[in-house]
C-alpha positions in Angstrom: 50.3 74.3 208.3 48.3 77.5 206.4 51.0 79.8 207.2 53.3 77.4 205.0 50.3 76.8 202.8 50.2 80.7 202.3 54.0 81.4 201.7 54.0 78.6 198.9 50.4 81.2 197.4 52.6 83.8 198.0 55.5 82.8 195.5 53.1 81.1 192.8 51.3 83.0 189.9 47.6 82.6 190.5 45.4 82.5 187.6 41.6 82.7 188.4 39.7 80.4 186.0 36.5 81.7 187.5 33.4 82.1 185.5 31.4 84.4 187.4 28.2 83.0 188.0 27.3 82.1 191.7 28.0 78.4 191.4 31.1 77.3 193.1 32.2 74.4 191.6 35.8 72.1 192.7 37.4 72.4 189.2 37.1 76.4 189.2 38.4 77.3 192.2 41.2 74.8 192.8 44.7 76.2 193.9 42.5 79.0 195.1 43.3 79.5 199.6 41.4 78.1 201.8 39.4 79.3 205.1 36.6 78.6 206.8 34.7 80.6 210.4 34.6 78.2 213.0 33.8 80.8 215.6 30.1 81.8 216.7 30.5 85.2 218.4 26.9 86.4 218.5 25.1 85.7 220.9 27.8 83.0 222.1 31.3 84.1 223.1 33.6 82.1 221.0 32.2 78.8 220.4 31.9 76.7 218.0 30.1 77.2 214.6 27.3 74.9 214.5 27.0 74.9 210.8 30.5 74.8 208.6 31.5 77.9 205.7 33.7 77.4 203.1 35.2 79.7 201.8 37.7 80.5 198.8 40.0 83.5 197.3 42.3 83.3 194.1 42.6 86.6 191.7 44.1 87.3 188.5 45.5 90.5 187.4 42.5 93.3 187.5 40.3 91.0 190.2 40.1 89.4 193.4 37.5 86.9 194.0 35.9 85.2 196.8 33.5 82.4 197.1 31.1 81.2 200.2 29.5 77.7 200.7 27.2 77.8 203.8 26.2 75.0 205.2 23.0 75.1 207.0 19.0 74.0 207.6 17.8 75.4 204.5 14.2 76.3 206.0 15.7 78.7 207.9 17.5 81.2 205.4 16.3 84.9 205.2 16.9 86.3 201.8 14.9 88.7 199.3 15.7 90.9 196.4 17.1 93.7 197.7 18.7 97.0 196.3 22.0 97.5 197.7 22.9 98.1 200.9 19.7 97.0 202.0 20.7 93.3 202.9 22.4 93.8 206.5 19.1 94.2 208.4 17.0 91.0 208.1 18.7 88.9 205.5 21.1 86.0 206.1 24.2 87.3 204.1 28.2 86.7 204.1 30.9 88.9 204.0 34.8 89.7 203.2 36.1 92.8 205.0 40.1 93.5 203.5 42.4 95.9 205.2 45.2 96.5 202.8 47.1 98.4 204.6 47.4 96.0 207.5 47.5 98.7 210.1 43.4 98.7 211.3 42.6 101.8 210.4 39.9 100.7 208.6 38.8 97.9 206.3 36.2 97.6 203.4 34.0 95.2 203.9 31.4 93.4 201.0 28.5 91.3 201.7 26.1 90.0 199.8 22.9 87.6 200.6 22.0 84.4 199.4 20.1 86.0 196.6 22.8 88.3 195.3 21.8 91.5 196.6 24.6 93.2 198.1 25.9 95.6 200.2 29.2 97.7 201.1 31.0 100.1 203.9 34.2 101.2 205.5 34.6 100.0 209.1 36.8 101.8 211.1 39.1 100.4 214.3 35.8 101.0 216.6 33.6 99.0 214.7 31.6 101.7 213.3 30.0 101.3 209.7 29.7 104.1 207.3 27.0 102.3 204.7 27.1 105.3 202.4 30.5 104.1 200.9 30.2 102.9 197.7 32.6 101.2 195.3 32.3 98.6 192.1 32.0 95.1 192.8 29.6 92.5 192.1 28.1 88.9 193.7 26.0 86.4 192.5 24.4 83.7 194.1 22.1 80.8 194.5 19.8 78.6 197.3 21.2 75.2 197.4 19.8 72.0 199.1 22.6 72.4 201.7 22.3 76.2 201.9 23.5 78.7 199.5 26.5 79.5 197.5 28.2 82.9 196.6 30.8 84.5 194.5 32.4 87.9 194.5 34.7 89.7 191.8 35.7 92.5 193.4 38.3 94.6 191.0 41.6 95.8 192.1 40.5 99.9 191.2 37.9 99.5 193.8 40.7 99.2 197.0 43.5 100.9 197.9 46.5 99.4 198.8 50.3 100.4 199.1 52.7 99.9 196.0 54.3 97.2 196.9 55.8 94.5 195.1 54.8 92.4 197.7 51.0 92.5 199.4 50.0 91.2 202.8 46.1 92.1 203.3 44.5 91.1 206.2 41.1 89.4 206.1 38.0 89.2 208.0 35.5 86.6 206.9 31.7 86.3 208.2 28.5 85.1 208.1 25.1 86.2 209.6 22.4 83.4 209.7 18.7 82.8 211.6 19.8 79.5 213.4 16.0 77.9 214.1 15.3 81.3 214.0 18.2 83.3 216.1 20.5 85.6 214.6 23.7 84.1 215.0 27.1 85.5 213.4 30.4 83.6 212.6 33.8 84.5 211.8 36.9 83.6 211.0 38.9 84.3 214.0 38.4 84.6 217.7 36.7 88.0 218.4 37.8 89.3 221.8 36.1 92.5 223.3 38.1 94.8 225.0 41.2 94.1 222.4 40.4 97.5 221.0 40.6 97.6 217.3 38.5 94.8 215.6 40.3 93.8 212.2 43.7 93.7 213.9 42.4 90.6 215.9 43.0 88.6 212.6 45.3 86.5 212.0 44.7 85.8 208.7 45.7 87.1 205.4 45.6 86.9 201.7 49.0 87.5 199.8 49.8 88.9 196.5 52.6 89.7 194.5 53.1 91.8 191.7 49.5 93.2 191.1 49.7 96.6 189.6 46.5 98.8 190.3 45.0 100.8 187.4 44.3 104.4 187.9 40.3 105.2 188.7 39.7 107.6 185.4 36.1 108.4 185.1 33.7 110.9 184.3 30.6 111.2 185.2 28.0 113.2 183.1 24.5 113.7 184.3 20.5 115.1 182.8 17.8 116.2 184.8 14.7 117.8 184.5 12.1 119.3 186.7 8.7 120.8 186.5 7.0 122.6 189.4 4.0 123.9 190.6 3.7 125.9 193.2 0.7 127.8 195.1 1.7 131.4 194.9 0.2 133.8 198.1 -2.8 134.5 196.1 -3.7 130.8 196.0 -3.3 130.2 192.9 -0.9 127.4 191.7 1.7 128.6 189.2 3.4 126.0 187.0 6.5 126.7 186.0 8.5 126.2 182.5 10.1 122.4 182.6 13.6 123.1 183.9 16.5 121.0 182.6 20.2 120.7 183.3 23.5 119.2 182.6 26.0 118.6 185.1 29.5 117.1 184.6 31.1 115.1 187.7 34.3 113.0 187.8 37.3 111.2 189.5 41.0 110.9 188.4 43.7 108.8 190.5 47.5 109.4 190.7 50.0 107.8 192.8 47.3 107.1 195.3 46.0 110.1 195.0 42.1 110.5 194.4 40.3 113.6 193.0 37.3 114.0 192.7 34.8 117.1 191.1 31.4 117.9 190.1 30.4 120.8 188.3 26.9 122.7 188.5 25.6 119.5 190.4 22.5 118.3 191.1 22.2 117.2 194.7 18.3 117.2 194.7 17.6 114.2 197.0 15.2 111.6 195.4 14.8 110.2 199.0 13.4 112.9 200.7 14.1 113.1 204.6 12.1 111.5 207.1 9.9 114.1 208.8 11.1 115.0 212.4 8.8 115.9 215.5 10.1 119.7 216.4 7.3 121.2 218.3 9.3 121.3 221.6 12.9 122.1 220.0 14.7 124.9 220.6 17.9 124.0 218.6 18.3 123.0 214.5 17.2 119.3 213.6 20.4 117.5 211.8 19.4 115.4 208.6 21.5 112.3 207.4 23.9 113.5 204.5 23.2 111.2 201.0 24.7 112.6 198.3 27.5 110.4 197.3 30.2 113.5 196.4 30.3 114.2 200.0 29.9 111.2 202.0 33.2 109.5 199.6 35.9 110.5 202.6 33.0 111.6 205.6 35.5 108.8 207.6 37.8 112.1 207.2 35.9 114.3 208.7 34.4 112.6 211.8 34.5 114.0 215.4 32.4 114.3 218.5 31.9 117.9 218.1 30.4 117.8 214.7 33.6 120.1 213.4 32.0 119.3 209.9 28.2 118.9 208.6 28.4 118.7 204.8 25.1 119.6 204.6 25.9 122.9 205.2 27.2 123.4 201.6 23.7 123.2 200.3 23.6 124.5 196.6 27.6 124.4 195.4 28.6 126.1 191.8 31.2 123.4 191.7 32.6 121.3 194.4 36.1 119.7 194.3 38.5 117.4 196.4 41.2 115.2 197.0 42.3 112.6 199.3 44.8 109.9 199.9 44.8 107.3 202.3 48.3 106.2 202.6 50.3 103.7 204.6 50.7 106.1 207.1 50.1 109.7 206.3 46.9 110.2 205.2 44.9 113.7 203.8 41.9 115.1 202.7 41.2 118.8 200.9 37.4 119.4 199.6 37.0 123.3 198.3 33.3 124.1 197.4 31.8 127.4 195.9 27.9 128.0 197.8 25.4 129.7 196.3 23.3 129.6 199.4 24.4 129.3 202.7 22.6 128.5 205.5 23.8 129.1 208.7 23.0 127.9 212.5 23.8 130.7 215.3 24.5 128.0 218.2 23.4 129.8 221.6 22.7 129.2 225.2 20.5 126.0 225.3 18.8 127.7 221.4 20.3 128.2 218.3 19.2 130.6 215.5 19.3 130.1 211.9 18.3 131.7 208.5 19.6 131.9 204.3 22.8 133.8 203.6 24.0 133.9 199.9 27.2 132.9 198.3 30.6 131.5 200.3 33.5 129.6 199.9 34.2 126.4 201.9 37.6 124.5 202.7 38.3 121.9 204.6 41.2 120.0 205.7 42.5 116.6 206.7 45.4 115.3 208.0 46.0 111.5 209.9 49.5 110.0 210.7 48.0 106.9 211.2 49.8 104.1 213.6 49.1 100.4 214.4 46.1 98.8 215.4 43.7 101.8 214.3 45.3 104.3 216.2 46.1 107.9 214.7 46.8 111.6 215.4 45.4 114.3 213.1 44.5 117.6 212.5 41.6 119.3 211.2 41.2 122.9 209.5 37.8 124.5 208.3 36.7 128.0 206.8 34.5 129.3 205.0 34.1 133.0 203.3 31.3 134.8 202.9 30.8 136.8 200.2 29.1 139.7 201.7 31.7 139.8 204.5 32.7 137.8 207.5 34.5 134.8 207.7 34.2 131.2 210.5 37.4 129.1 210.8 38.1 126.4 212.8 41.5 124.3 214.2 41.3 121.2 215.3 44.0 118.4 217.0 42.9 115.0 217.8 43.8 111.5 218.6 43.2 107.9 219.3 45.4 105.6 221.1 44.9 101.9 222.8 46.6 100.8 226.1 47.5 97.0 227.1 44.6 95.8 224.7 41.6 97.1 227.0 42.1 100.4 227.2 41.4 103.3 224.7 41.5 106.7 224.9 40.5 109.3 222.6 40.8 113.6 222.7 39.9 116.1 220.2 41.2 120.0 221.0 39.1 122.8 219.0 40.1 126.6 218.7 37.3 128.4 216.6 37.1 132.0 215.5 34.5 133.8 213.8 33.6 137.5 212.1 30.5 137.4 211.7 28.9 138.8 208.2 26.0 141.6 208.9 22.4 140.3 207.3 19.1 140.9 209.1 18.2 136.9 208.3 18.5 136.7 211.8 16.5 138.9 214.4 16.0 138.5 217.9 16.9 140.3 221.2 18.2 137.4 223.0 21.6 137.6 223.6 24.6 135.5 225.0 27.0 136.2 227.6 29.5 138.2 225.4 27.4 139.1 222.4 24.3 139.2 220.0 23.3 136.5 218.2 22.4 138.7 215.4 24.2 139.1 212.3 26.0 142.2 213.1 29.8 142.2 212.2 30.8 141.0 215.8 34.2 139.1 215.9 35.0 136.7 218.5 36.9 133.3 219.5 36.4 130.1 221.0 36.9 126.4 222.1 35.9 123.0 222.3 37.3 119.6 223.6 36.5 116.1 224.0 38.3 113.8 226.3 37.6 109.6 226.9 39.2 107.1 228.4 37.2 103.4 228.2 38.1 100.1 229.8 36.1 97.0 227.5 36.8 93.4 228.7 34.6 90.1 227.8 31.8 91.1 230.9 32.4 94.6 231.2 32.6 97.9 229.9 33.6 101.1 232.2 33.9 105.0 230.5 34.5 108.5 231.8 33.9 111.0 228.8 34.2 114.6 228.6 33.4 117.1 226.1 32.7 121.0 226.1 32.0 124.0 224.0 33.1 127.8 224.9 29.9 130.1 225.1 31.8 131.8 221.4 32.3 128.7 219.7 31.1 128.5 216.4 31.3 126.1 213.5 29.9 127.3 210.5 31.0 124.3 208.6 29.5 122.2 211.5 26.8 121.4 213.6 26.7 122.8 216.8 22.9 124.3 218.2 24.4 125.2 221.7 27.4 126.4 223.1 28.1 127.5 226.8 28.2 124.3 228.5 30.8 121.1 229.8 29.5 117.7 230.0 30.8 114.7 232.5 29.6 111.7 231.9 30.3 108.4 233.5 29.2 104.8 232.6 29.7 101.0 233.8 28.1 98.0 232.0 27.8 94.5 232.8 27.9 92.2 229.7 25.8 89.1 229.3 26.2 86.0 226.7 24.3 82.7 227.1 22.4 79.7 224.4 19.6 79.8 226.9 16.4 82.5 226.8 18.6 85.2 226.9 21.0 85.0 224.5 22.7 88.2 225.2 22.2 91.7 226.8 23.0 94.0 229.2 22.8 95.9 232.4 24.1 99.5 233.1 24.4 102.4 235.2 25.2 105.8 233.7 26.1 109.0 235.3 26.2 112.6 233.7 26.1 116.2 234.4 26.1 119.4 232.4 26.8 122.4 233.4 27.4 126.0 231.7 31.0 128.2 232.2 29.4 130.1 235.2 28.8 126.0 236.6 25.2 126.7 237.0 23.9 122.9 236.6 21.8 122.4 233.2 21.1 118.6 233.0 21.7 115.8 235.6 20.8 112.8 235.6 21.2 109.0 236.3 20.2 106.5 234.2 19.7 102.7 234.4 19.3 100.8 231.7 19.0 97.3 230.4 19.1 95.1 226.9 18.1 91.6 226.1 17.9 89.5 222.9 16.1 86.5 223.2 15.8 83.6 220.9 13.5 84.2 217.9 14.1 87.6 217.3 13.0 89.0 220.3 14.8 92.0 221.5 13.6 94.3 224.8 15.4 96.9 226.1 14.1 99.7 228.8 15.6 102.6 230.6 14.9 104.7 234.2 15.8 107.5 235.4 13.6 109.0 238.5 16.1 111.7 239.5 16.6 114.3 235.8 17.1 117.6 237.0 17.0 120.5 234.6 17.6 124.3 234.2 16.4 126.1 231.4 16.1 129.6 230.9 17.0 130.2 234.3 14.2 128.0 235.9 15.2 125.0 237.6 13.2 121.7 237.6 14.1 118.4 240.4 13.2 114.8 239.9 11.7 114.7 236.5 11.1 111.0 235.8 12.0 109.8 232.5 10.9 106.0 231.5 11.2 104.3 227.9 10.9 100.9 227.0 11.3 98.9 223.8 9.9 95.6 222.0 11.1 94.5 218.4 10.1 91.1 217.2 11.0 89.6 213.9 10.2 85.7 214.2 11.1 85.6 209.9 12.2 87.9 207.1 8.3 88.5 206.3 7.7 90.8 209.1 9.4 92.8 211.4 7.9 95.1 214.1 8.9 97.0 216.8 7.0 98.9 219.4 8.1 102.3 221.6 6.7 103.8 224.4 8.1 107.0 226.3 6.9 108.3 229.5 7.1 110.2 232.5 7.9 113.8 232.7 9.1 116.5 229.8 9.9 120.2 229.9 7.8 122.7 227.8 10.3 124.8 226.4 8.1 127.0 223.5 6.0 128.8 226.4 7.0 132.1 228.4 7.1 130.2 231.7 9.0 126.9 231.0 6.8 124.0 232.9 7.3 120.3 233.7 4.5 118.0 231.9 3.6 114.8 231.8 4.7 113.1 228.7 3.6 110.0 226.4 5.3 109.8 223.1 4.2 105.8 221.1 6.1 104.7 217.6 5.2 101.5 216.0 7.6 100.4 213.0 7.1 97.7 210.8 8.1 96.1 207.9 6.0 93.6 205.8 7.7 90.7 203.2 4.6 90.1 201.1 6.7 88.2 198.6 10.8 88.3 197.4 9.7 91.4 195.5 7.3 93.3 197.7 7.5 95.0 201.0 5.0 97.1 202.9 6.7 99.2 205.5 4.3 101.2 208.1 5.7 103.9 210.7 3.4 105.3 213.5 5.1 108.3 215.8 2.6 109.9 218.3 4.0 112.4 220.9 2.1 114.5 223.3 2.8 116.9 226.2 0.1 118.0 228.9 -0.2 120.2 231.9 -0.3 118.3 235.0 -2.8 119.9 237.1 -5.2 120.9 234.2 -4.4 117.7 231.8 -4.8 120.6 228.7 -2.0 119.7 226.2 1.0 121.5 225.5 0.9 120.1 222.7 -0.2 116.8 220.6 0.0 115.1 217.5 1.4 112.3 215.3 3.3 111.5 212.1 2.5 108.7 209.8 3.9 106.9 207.0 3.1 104.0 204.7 6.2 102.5 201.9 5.4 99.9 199.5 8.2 98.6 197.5 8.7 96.8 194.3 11.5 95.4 193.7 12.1 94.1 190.1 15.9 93.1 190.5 18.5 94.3 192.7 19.4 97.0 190.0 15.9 98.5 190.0 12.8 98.9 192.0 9.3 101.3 192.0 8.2 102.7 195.1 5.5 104.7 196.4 5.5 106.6 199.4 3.1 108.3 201.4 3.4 110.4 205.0 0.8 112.7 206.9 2.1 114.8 209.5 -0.4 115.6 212.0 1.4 118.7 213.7 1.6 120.5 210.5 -1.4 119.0 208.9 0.1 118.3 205.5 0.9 115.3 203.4 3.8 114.0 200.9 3.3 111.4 198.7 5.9 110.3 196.2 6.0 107.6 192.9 9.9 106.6 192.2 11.3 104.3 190.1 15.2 103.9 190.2 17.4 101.8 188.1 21.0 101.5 189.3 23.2 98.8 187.9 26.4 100.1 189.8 27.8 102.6 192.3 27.8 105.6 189.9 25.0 104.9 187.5 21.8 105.7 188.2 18.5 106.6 186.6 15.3 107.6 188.4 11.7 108.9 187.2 9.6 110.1 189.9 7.0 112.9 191.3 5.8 114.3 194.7 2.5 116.1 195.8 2.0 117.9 198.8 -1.1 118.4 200.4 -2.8 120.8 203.2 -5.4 120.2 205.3 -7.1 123.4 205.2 -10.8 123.3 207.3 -11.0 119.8 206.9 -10.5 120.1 202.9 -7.2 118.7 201.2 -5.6 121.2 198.6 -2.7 120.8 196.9 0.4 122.9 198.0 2.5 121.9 195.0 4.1 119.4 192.7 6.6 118.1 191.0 7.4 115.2 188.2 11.4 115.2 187.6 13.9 113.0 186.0 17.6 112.0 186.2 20.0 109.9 184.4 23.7 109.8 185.6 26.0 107.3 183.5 29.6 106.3 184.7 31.7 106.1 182.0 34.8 104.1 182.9 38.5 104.4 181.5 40.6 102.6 184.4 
């Protein structure tokens, strides 16, 4: 009956008297289809929804919308004002994800709580998010005596879809809800693990018929200014002239093609990056990427290897790119003028890194995409520098699905690199071949990745390879270490039930590494568990009594490595979860690597004082000892304490503040940030850093800075 209910859609004009105001109301949304998600498939396997969702879609000629009504125990909703993205952790929300293409390569999904906050991301056939994507569309909403009420407008220049006269887009509807308490989730069609790709489980669709996209056309100017003050080596602090800017970014589509540009950019990030515990590395720390130029098309770009790390074009003259996700060929092209590099010298179990100065990056994309989310592709990289030497890279990789429950996936990399000479880098170790110094040395290598997963309803089996030549180098990557191969074997029991374990898991996992001369560097075997149980209780624990490690040429047997973990959120006011890591640890920044004992805490929380404020509060302690004299290695913590105002879901004021006890230094920082839509932004903020210097606090340096980014819209 819908499928003739949705060819008689199909060949009628639909008009969409909607007035846009998150009330749903009969006379508005009639002639609109019809769905509903009578499936619970967290934590139950496929059962019925216990509480009914409505939901609606018409459009007219520049917008689709959708409307929600979900039923429910009002008592039990979880919303608060939220800026966007931030609704998918504690929030009841609902959601439309739309694959245009029909294929499962990847669908858009948008979500939005029962407040109006919202939130948006590209999911790819795996199931894997990518929150940073970012594209115009709006909800509103409100709490009703039943349970809440929702509408989207979500305009046709936000998606991309094929031109054709006639449009089949396949749908995924859902709903995450606190049923007395539980998190439960509900969508629209049967969701059956081990079937590979997720969105091409649907069965439903939403048809169209002579909608003509517009063209994105839009330019994006931006103003900042800066002051800074700065403790020179004398001690004294030197304040510098206020330093003001004007940068000039856009985007320009033609037959399907997007490009994109930014010129003299500002990619200063107002959130600054969580302070990692490095005492015992070795190898570079990797930072999330935020800045919205380059995560637009990261889905591009991904691989197991790290082939690309955007963060590696750190300060570009101008950055351009363009990309096009067609029906079945797909390609991406970025090209970005550095005007300082940094670079990371991977090595054997170390990596090096330093400053260079200017060079010229370019990468390339290419996916022939076919059904259900699978896809062949290839992947180029180089970059120039402009003192001398040059890195490139080739890459050839895959994904393909077998009789529903079985996937496979390979990546092949060839690298070469000559390296430019600079003395930012000095140190005598070298690798098997060559110096890790910057000396004009010209080399090659490889890389690869091979998996092959079997996923059913109760169980989940993997073998997965993956190895880097002792010459490999990605300079528009992340690698730390080369020199090694990596086997890795896992088998996991899957568990579903309404009773006071509502799901979890049980498994056994298996891996070795081992360098090209197949001297053993890690082994170990690891058995782990996960449980979520009713009221937002969630435990999971790992052990592993049989680690054996070789480092530096000294080998170390049956070092024990325990961890356990508790999170708790019994309502949207509080959330909390508790870490604790134990057992043994290798010392790795001493002349004779040793085996200590180690006991690393981290307490997280997160505070609902009201709809508008939050309190978050992270504790991470790690320490290291000697076991026969108990004198540390080393020991310390990091702290940090984030209050939150948030006005509406456009604009919020927040004040940060973290002490790191390692370095003995402190970062606190006042923001506000008004954002009405993806592009537009303004923000008003400062930061001082602190030193603890024989128990007195002096001021390292400051900042106060500004920024106001408008999107100026021609589609």
């Amino acid at each position: 009956m819908k499928r003739i209910l949705l060819i008689l859609f199909f060949f009628t004009n639909v008009s969409a008297d909607v007035v846009f105001d998150g009330f749903v109301k009969d006379e508005e949304w009639a002639g609109a289809e019809y769905y509903d998600l009578p499936f619970e498939i967290e934590p139950s396997y496929n059962s019925p929804a216990e509480h009914k969702t409505d939901v609606f879609i018409k459009h007219d000629a520049s917008n689709l919308y959708v409307a929600f009504r979900a039923f429910g125990n009002k008592d039990y909703i979880r919303a608060n004002i939220r800026s966007r993205d931030g609704i998918n952790w504690l929030d009841d929300h609902v959601a439309v994800g739309i694959d245009t293409y029909g294929d499962g390569r990847y669908y858009i999904r948008f979500a939005s709580n029962p407040l109006g906050s919202i939130g948006d991301n590209k999911v790819d056939s795996s199931d894997n998010f990518d929150g940073s994507y970012n594209v115009e569309f709006d909800a509103k909403a409100h709490l009703t005596d039943y349970g809440y009420e929702v509408e989207f407008k979500i305009p046709f220049s936000s998606l991309n879809f094929p031109e054709l006269q006639e449009q089949k887009w396949t749908l995924m509807l859902s709903r995450k809800l606190y049923n007395k308490g539980t998190e439960a989730r509900y969508m629209n069609y049967k969701k059956i693990d081990g079937a590979g790709c997720i969105i091409c489980q649907s069965d439903e669709y939403y048809m169209l018929k002579n909608i003509k996209k517009k063209n994105k056309k839009r330019l994006i100017p931006s103003f900042t200014a800066n002051s800074i003050t700065e403790r020179n080596s004398e001690g004294n602090m030197n304040e510098e002239p206020i330093d003001s800017d004007f940068t000039l970014g856009g985007e320009y589509e033609f037959n399907g093609n997007n490009f994109e540009f930014t010129l003299n950019p500002d990619f200063s990030q107002v959130e600054a990056d969580q302070s990692k515990i490095d005492v015992n590395q070795t190898t570079a720390l990797r930072f999330e990427e935020r800045r919205i130029f380059f995560n637009e098309g990261k889905d591009f770009l991904s691989s197991d290897l790290a082939t690309v790390y955007t963060r590696s074009i750190n300060d570009p003259e101008y950055a351009l790119k363009i990309y096009n996700r067609g029906e079945k060929h797909s390609y991406y092209f970025l090209d970005a003028e550095d005007n300082t590099t940094p670079i990371i010298v991977p090595g054997y179990q170390r990596s090096y890194s330093g400053l260079l100065g200017k060079s010229h990056a370019n990468i390339f994309s290419y996916n022939y995409n076919l059904e259900n989310g699978q896809n062949i592709g290839f992947l180029a990289t180089n970059r120039d520098y402009e003192d001398g030497g040059n890195n490139s890279l080739y890459s050839l990789r895959g994904k393909f699905l077998f009789n529903d429950i079985y996937s496979t996936k390979f990546e092949i990399v060839s690298t070469a690199m000559d390296e430019p000479i600079s003395d930012v880098i000095n140190t005598s170790n070298v690798s098997k071949e060559h110096t890790y110094n910057l000396d004009g040395e010209s080399f090659n290598g490889y890389g690869g990745v091979f998996g092959l997963a079997r996923d059913t309803e109760n169980f989940y089996t993997r073998y997965y390879f993956a190895t880097k030549s002792p010459n490999y180098r990605s300079d528009l990557g992340f690698t730390t270490e080369n020199d090694w191969t990596k086997h890795s074997f896992e088998q996991k029991f899957k568990y579903r039930s309404k009773g006071l374990i509502r799901s979890g898991n049980i498994s056994l996992r298996k891996e070795i590494m081992t360098d090209y001369d197949d001297v053993i560097l890690d082994q170990e075997t690891v058995i782990s568990a996960r449980a979520e149980l009713a009221n937002q209780l969630n435990v999971n624990m790992s052990w592993d009594n049989s680690h054996k490690i070789t480092f530096e040429g000294y080998s170390f047997k049956n070092v024990k490595d325990y961890n356990i973990g508790i999170s708790y959120s019994p309502s949207e006011k509080f959330w909390v979860r508790l870490g604790y890591d134990w057992g043994d640890s290798l010392a790795r920044r001493i002349d004779t690597p040793e085996v200590g004992e180690r006991t690393n805490y981290s307490f997280n929380s997160s505070f609902q004082i009201n709809d508008q404020v939050r309190l978050q509060y992270n504790y991470r302690k790690n320490q290291l000892s000697n076991k026969n004299t108990s004198e540390d290695y080393f020991s310390g913590y990091i702290t940090s304490l984030r209050g939150t105002y948030q006005f509406n879901k456009n604009s919020f004021f927040k004040l940060v503040h973290e002490y790191n006890n390692f370095n003995e230094d402190s970062y606190t920082q006042a923001l506000f940030q008004w954002q009405p839509d993806s592009a537009t932004i303004f923000y008003f903020g400062g930061t001082i850093n602190q030193e603890d210097i024989e128990g007195t606090w002096e001021r390292e340096g400051s900042q106060i800075y500004m920024k106001l980014q408008y999107l100026f819209n021609f589609d």
